[in-house]
N, C-alpha and C positions, 0 to 999 in steps of 0.2 A: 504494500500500500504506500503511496505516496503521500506527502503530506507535503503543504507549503509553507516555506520555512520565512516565519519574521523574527529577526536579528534585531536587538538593545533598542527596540521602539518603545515610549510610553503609549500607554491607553490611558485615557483618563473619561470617569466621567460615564462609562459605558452603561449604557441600560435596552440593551437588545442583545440577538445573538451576535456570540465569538464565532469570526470563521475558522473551521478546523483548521489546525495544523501544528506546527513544533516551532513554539517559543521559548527564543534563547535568550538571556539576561535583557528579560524585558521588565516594566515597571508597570501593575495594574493600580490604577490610585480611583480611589471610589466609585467602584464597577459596583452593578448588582447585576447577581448571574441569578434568574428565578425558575426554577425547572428547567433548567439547560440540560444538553444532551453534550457531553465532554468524553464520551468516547473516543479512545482510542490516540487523545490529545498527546502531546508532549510538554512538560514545564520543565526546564534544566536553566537553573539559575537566574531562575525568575525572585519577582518579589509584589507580595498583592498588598497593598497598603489600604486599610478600610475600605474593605470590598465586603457584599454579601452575599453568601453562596447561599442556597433556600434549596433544599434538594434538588440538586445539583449531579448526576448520574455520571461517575468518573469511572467507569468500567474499562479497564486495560489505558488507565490513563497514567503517565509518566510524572510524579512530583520528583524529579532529582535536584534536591540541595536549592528546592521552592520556599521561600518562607513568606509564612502569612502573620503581617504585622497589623494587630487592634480589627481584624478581621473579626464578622463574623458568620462559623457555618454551622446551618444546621439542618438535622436532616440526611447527614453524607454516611453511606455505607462503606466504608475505607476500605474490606480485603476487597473490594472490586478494584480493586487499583491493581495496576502490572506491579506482580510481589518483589522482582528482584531490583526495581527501582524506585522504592520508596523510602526517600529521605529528607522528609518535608521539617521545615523548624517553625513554631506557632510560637507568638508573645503577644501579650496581651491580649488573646483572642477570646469570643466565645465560643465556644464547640458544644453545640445544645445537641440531643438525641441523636449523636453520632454513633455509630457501630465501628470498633476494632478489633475484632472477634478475628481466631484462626492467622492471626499473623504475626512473622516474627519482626519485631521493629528492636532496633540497636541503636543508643546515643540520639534519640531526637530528643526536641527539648520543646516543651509545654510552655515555657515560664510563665510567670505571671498570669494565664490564661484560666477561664473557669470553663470546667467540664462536667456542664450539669446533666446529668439524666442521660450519660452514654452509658455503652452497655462495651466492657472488656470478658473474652470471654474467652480460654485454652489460648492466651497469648503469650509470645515473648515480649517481655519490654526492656530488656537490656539496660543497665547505665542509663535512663532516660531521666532526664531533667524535670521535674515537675515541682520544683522550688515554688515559692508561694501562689501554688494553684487551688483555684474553692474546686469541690469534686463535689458539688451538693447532687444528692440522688445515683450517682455514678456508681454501679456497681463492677465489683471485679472478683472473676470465679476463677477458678482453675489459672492463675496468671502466676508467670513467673519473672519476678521483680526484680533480682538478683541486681544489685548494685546500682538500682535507683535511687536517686534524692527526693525524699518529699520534705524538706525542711521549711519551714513557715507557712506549709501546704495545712487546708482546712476542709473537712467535712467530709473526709474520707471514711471511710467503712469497708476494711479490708480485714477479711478473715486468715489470720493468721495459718489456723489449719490447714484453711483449703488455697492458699496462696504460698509461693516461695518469697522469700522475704531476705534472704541472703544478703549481707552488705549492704542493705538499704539504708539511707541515713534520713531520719527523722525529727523531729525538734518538741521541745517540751509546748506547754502541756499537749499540746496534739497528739502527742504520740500513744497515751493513755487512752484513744479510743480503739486500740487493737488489743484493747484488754476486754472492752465488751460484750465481745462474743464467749467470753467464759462467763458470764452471771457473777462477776466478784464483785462486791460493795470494797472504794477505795476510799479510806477516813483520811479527809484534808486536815 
């Protein structure tokens, strides 16, 4: 399949459809993308700056070393993404009722972003950055953490049991809500 290739252009401003193709260190600054069809796209060093993605269908679509700043998406079912090139970096973003189920994701970084009401589910999250992220509603099953930071992170609900937790680093008092899941009364 061909694609046509736009090279370090801004878009700014957009509110219609993106024409397909493979954008290379391009700059999107306050797009709203509303039920777009993103199949099959490419983003390789792109950067979306206050854009809104609204279920948004990115199936075999390419986020390499994409980052989406004070974005916000929701709605997005992420393993539809092409798996061997997803390494997208979010700050400040919201990511409402997102899916990141079945995939293995290594060092991306959340920060400062809240991830309300996604659903993580038999994922790797490697080393992934989630420094002071709200996680209200977020649930995460079967995930393995292993050398995550969630330090000044809020409203997490992660069962230690049924999660790998290895090297993760956490910060007080927060870190006492992965006591929860055993029914222990803790006297302040």
């Amino acid at each position: 399949m061909f694609l046509e290739e736009y090279e370090e252009e801004e878009i700014t401003q957009l509110k219609g459809p993106l024409k397909e193709g493979r954008y290379i260190h391009c700059l999107f600054f306050n797009c709203v993308f509303d039920h777009e069809n993103f199949s099959d796209y490419q983003f390789i060093d792109c950067r979306f700056q206050d854009c809104l993605f609204n279920v948004v269908n990115i199936e075999r679509t390419k986020l390499q070393n994409t980052e989406f700043a004070e974005c916000k998406l929701i709605g997005i079912d992420f393993p539809l993404t092409y798996p061997l090139i997803f390494t997208p970096k979010f700050s400040n973003s919201s990511i409402i009722s997102c899916i990141f189920s079945h995939m293995h994701i290594k060092g991306i970084s959340f920060k400062q972003s809240r991830l309300n009401d996604c659903y993580f589910q038999d994922t790797k999250l490697h080393n992934c950055n989630f420094c002071e992220c709200d996680f209200e509603g977020t649930i995460f099953q079967q995930c393995d953490l292993t050398g995550s930071n969630f330090n000044e992170a809020k409203n997490y609900q992660i069962d230690p049991q049924l999660n790998t937790l290895n090297k993760c680093k956490f910060s007080t008092p927060e870190v006492l809500s992965l006591l929860d899941f055993f029914k222990i009364k803790i006297d302040t």
